[in-house]
C-alpha positions, 0 to 999 in steps of 0.5 A, spaced: 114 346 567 118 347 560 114 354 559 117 356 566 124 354 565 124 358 558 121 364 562 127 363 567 132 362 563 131 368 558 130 372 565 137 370 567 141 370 562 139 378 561 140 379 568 146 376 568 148 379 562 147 386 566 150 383 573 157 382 569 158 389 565 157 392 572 162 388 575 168 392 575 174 391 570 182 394 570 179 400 566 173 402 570 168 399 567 161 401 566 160 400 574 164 407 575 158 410 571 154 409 577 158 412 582 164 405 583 169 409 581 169 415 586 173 410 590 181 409 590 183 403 587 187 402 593 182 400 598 180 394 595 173 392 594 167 395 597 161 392 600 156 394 594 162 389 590 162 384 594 154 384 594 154 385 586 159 378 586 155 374 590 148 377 586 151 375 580 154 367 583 147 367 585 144 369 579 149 364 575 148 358 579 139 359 577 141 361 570 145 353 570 139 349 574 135 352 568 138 349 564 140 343 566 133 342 567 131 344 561 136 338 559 133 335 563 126 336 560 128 335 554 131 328 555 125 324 559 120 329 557 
């Protein structure tokens, strides 16, 4: 079980390394690179934005129950 929450926690935190520079900031960010800049700032956030929050809520809330697991594995294990 603590193999597989190790696992788990490297693969999130480079996921969620990844989610959050996609993410698009003030200056455009690296999510313009794959074609999120083209829109006009005007039109608030577009689907694929709002996909990629909820992606990085969910990513985020697995990085932390792996860790709260390993915590957990660590203390009574």
């Amino acid at each position: 079980m603590a193999l597989f929450l190790d696992v788990l926690l490297v693969i999130t935190s480079v996921l969620l390394i990844l989610l959050v520079l996609l993410h698009r900031g003030k200056g455009g960010g690296l999510s313009s690179l794959f074609g999120g800049g083209v829109q006009s700032n005007l039109s608030g956030s577009t689907v694929a934005e709002k996909n990629l929050d909820r992606l990085t809520v969910f990513t985020a809330l697995i990085w932390v129950i792996a860790i709260i697991g390993i915590g957990l594995e660590i203390r009574f294990g």
